[in-house]
N, C-alpha and C positions, 0 to 999 in steps of 0.2 A: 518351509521346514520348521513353523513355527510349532508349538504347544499343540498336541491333541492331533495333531496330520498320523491320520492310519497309516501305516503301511501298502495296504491296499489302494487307497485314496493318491497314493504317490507311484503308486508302478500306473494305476490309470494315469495322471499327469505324463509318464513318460510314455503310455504307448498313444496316447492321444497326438501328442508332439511330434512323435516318430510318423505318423499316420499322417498329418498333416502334410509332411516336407519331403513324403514318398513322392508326391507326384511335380514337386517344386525344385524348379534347374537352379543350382548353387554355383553363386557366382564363382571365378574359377580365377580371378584376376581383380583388380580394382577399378577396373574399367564400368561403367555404368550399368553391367548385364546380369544378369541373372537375382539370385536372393542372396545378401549374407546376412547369417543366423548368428544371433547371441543368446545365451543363458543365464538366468538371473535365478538365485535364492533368496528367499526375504522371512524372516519372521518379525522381530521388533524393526530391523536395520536390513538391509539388501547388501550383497555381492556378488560380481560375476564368479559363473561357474567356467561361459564359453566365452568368448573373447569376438568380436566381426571378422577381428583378421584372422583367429587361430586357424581354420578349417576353408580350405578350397578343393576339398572332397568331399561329395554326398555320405559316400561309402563310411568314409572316416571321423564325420562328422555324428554319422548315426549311431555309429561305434562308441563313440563318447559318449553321448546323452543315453544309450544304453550300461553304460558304466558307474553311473550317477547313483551313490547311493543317498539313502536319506540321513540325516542328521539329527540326534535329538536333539530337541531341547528345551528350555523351560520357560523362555520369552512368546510370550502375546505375537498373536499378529498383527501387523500392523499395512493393509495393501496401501496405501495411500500413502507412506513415504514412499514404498519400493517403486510405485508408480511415478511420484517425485524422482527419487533416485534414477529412474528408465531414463525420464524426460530429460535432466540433467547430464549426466553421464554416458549413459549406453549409447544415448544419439547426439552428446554432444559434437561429435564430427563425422558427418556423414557426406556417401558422393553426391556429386552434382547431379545434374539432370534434369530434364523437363518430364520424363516416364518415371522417375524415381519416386517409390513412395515411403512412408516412415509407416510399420505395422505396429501394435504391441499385444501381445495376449498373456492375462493375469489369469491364472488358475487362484481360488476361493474356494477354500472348505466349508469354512463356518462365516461367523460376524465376524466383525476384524473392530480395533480401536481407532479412537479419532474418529469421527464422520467429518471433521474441520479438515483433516489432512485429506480427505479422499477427494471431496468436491474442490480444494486448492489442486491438485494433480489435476482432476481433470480440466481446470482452468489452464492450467500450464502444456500439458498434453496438446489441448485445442489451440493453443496460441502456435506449438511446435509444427503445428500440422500433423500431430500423430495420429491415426486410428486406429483406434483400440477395443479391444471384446475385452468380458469378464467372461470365463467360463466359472461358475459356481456348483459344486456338488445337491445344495440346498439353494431352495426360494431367501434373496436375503432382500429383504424389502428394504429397509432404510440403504444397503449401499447403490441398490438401483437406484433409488433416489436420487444420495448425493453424489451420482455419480455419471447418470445420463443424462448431463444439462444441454446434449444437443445430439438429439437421435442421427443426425445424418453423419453423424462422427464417431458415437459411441454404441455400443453392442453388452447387450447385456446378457446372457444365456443360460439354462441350466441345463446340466447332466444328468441325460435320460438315467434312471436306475437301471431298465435294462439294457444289454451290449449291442444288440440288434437293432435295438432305437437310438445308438448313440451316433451310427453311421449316416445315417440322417442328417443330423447336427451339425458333423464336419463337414456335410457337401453343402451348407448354408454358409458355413464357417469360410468354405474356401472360396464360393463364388461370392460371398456380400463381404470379405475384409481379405485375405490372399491375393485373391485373380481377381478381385473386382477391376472392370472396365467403365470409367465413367462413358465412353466413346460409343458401348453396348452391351449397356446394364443389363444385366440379368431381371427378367420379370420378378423374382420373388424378393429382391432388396428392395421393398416398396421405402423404409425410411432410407436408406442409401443415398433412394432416387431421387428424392425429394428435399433440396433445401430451400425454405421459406423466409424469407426477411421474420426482423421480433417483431410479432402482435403483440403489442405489452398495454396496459393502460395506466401511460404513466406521463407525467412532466420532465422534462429535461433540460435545464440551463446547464449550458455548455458555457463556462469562464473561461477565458486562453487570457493564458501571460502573454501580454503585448507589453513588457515592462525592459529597462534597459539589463535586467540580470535575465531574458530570454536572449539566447546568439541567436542571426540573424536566421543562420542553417537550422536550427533547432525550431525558429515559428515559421518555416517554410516547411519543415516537416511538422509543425503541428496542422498549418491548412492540409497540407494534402489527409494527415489523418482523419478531418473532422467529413472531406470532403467523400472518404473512402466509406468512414463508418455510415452516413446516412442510406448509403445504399444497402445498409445491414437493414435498417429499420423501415417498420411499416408506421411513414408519418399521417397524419390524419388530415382527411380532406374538409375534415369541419370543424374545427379547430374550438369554436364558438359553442358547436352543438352538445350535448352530455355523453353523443355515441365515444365508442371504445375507439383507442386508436394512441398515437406518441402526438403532444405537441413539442416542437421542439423554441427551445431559445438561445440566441448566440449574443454573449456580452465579451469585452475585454477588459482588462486590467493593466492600472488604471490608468481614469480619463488624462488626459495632457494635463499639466500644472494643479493635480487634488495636492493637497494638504489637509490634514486633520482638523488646524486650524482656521480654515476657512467652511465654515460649517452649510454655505450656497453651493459650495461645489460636489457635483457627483462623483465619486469613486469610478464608474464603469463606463463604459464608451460602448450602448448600446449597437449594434449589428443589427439585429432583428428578434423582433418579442414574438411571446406564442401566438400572435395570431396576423403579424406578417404575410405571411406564408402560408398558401395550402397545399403546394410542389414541392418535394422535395429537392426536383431540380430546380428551381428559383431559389433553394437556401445555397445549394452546392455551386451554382452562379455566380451571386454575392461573395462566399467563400472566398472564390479564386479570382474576380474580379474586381472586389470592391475594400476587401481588409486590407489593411496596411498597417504596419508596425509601427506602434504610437512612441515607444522607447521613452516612455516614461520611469518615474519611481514606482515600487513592488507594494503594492496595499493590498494583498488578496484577503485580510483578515476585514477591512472596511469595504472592499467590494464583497463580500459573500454575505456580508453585514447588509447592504444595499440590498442583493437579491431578495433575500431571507425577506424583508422588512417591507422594501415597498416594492417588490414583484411580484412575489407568490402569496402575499396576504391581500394583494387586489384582486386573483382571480378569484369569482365567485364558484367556478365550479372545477376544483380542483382534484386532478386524477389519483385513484388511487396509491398511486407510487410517486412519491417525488424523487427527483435525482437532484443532486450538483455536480456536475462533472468539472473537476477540473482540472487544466492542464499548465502545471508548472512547467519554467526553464532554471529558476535559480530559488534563493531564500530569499524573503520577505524582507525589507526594511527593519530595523531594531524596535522602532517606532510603532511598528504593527504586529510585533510580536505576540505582546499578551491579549489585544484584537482579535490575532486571528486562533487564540489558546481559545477564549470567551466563546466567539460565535461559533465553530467547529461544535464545542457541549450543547449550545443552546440550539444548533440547528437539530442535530443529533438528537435530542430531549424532546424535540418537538418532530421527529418523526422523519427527518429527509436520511436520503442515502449521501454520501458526501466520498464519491471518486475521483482516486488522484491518481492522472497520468503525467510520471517526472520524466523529462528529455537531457539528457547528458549527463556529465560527472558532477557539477555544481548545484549538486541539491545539497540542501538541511536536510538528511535522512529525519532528523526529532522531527521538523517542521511537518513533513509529508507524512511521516507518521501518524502524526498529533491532529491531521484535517484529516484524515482517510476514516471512512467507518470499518467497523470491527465484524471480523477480526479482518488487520490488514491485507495479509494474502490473499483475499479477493476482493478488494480493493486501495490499492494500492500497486499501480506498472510502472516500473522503472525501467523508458526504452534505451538499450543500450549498455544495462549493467547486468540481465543473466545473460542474453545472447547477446550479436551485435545488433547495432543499432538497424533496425529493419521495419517497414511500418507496417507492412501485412502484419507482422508480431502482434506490434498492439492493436490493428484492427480486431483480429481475432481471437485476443484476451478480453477485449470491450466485449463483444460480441457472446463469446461463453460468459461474461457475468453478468448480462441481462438472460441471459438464459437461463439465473439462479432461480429468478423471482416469480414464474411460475412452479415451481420446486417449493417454494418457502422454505429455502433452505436457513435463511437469515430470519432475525427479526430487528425489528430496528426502531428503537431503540434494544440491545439488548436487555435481556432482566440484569443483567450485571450491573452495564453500566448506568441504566436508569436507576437501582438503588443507590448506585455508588454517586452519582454524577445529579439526577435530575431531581432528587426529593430536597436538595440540600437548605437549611431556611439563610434568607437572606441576611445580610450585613446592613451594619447600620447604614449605608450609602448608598442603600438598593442592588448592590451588586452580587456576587455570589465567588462562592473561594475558587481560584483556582487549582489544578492539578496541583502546580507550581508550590502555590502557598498549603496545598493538603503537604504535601511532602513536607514542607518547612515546619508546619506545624504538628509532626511527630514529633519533635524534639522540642516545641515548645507552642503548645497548644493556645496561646493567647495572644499567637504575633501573626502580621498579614501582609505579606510581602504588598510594596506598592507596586500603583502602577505605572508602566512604562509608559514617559513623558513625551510629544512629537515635538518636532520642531518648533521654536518660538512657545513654549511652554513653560513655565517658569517651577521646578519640579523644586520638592524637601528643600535639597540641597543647597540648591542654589537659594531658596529663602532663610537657610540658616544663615550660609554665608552672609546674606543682604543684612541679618539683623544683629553681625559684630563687628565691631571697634575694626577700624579698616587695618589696623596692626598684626591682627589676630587672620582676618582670612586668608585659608589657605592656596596655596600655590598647586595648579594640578600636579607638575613633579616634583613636591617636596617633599626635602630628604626624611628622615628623623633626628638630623643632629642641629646645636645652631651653636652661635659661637658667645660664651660667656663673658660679663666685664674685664677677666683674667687672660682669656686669651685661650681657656679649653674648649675642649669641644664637648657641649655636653648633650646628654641627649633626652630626646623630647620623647614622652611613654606615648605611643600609639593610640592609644586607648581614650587617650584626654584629647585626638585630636576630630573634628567633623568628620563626617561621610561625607565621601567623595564619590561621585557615578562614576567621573573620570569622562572620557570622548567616545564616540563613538568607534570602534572597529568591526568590519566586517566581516560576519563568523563567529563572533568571541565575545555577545554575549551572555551572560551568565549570573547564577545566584551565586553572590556572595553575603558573611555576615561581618556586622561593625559590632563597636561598642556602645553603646547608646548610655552617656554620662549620667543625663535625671532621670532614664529609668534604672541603672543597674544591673542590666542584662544585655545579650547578645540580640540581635534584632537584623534578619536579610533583607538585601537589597537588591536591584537590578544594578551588576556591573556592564559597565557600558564595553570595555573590552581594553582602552588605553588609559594611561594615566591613572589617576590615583592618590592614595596615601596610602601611610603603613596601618591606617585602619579597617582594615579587609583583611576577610581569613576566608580559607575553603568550606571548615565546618565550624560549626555553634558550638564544639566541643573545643578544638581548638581556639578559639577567638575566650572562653572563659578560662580557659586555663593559663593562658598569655596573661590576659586584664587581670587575674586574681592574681596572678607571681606581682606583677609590674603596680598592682595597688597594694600590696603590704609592702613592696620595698618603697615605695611614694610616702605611704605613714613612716615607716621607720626615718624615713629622711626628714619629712618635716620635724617629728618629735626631737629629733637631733638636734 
């Protein structure tokens, strides 16, 4: 009912609909039999017209969608939220059953907005198990596109101009998505009929958190996932050779006892590298016979560092698609935070796909965000936060998003973020700004945040400390008051006292700003999350408006 729907274009929606569910037995109860029907309107946003449960009469149901008048209005269409909103919503509770299947049919006037929201629906669609047609008035080439990432799922159609050809259409319509029988297909659903593992020509290193912030439940269901997905894929029996084909690699994170500081040790606890393996069952094998939960500390920012560096710049002939797959259970270390900020850009810059599948409620949504490539919604699965935790789900969210990249729906690097991200010129230190420090340096274009220090590190802080009067160094909970020769309490300006990181806490760290004495200005830092002083403030505005009150009443005092 969005902008620009004829009239005419809307009475065909309803007798096409009506026509359909003439010959469709309506379920009559809640019991697993027959059809129940919903009604959706959508122009920028979607809402039900019909309800599953309203109608348990054909007669009466018909009655209604005959009653359905049209709406104006002056909002865009937009079918790929409504299709979002179907997935979500319409079928968020649906019966059980082994016969039971999930339909959806989108009627399409024109072009709609968003091409990003349509091919995320059908992501999400595929993952629900829904199957879905477009009926469209007009040829609309780009939503066919972003929107058939897997023929044996999705139906794309158009409406004959004339009446007499459109009867045609529904009796495809009913036997390839309605009444289709997988048990005994109909000859003309030739995509129906046929589902093919991805022939893709691509690399895949698959990372699993093997780390003590994965639960034990959660890398039991990540083997079974890895174990499910490979039988999505067409892996390559020559792994060595230039033919087409997926080589696949399986590492975890990280090795038993890494540390930053120990610069011999490997971050990753290789499985099997791309050329292991030329069975697929020998990888799926391994998988469930041979992985074991290493329950180490969380470095995915130093292990994707590892891949990136010395795995896929050794192959000499590397496929056109790289992927990273990876599969978190928890957040990363504090220690490997701005690590894995770093290689996430520079992987990304340099051309890999970087998917992230999260398990449980204990993700860093920023973390998973900040590795996933763009745009997040098709890539990035959180199993267990839009539906329940289910692993057919994310098998077959993986599944339709390798199904993008013959599509070229993506690019990757985007032109966005490679202007924004990969032209950037380097820092004195060879390094390059972070997002982190982009952000800080709106408000003050000549400051750069540092970097987060690992263990056994001896970071600013602590070298400031090192080089005063042992009178003078601070206390991690020190107050602001101390006690004068008189016996008051008087108090200490914040401002005159060092940066503090403070200790670690998990969760909670964060950009904060200090006062930074021989420069004169506010200058951020990485808060570690406990502990402290009073010299930390949330904004740079804040923190100069504090120091500048607290340094005229310091002159006013001295001149006293």
């Amino acid at each position: 009912m969005s902008d620009g729907v004829s009239q005419k274009s809307f009475n065909t929606m309803k007798k096409i609909t009506q026509s359909l569910l003439e010959d469709v037995a309506i379920s009559e109860s809640n019991c697993p039999t027959g059809a129940r029907v919903s009604v959706v309107s959508y122009d920028s946003s979607a809402r039900h017209l019909i309800h599953f449960s309203d109608f348990h009469s054909k007669k009466l149901l018909l009655q209604q969608i005959s009653n359905i008048t049209l709406e104006t209005s002056s909002n865009k269409r937009n079918i790929g939220e409504a299709m979002r909103f179907v997935g979500r919503n319409t079928f968020k509770r649906v019966r059980k059953g082994l016969t039971v299947k999930k339909v959806a049919l989108f009627f399409a006037e024109s072009s709609s907005l968003d091409s990003v929201s349509t091919s995320t629906a059908a992501l999400e669609l595929s993952a629900m198990d829904v199957y879905t047609s477009v009926l469209a008035f007009t040829d609309l080439p780009r939503l066919r596109k972003n929107f058939v990432i897997d023929p044996s799922r999705f139906q794309f159609l158009s409406i004959p101009q004339r009446e007499s050809d459109i009867q045609a259409r529904l009796n495809t319509l009913k036997d390839c998505l309605l009444c289709y029988d997988p048990c005994s297909p109909n000859p003309i659903c030739t995509d129906r009929n046929t589902k093919s593992s991805i022939d893709l020509d691509m690399d895949v290193a698959f990372l699993v958190d093997s780390s003590r912030a994965m639960r034990s439940d959660d890398y039991e269901r990540s083997r079974l996932f890895l174990h499910s997905l490979l039988d999505e894929i067409d892996v390559s029996a020559q792994p060595r050779a230039p033919s087409k084909g997926a080589r696949v690699a399986l590492y975890q994170h990280t090795a038993p006892g890494f540390t930053p500081s120990n610069a011999s040790q490997v971050p990753v606890q290789e499985e099997f590298n791309f050329f292991s393996y030329t069975d697929k069952n020998r990888m799926k094998a391994h998988i469930m016979e041979s992985m074991r939960h290493v329950q180490s500390s969380s470095a995915v920012g130093y292990a994707l560092e590892h891949i990136v560096n010395n795995v896929f710049s050794k192959l000499s002939k590397v496929r056109t698609t790289k992927i990273l797959f990876v599969l978190l259970g928890g957040e990363t270390s504090p220690w490997d935070f701005q690590k894995l900020e770093d290689i996430s850009r520079q992987a990304k810059c340099k051309g890999f796909t970087i998917f992230t599948l999260a398990f449980g409620e204990h993700i860093n949504d920023t973390q998973a965000e900040l590795l996933a490539s763009i745009p997040a919604a098709h890539h990035l699965c959180h199993s267990g936060r839009i539906v329940e935790p289910d692993m057919s789900y994310a098998v077959r969210f993986a599944r339709a998003f390798f199904g993008l990249f013959p599509k070229k729906i993506n690019t990757y690097p985007t032109k966005v973020f490679e202007k924004k991200h990969c032209g950037k010129e380097q820092q004195d230190d060879g390094s390059q700004v972070s997002s982190l420090e982009r952000m800080s340096s709106s408000e003050d274009q000549h400051v750069q945040l540092p970097k987060m220090d690992p263990p056994g590190v001896m970071n600013d802080q602590a070298q400031e400390s090192k080089e005063q009067p042992a009178a003078e160094q601070p206390n991690i909970e020190q107050t602001t008051e101390k006690e004068d020769p008189k016996g008051k309490a008087a108090t200490i300006n914040p401002c005159l006292l060092p940066k503090v990181a403070g200790t670690p806490c998990k969760g909670q760290l964060k950009v904060q700003w200090y006062f930074n004495k021989s420069s004169q200005t506010c200058i951020p830092f990485w808060y570690r999350g406990c502990g402290g002083n009073a010299n930390q403030f949330e904004a740079k505005s804040r923190c100069l408006e504090v120091c500048a009150i607290l340094g005229q009443l310091s002159l006013k005092s001295t001149a006293a």
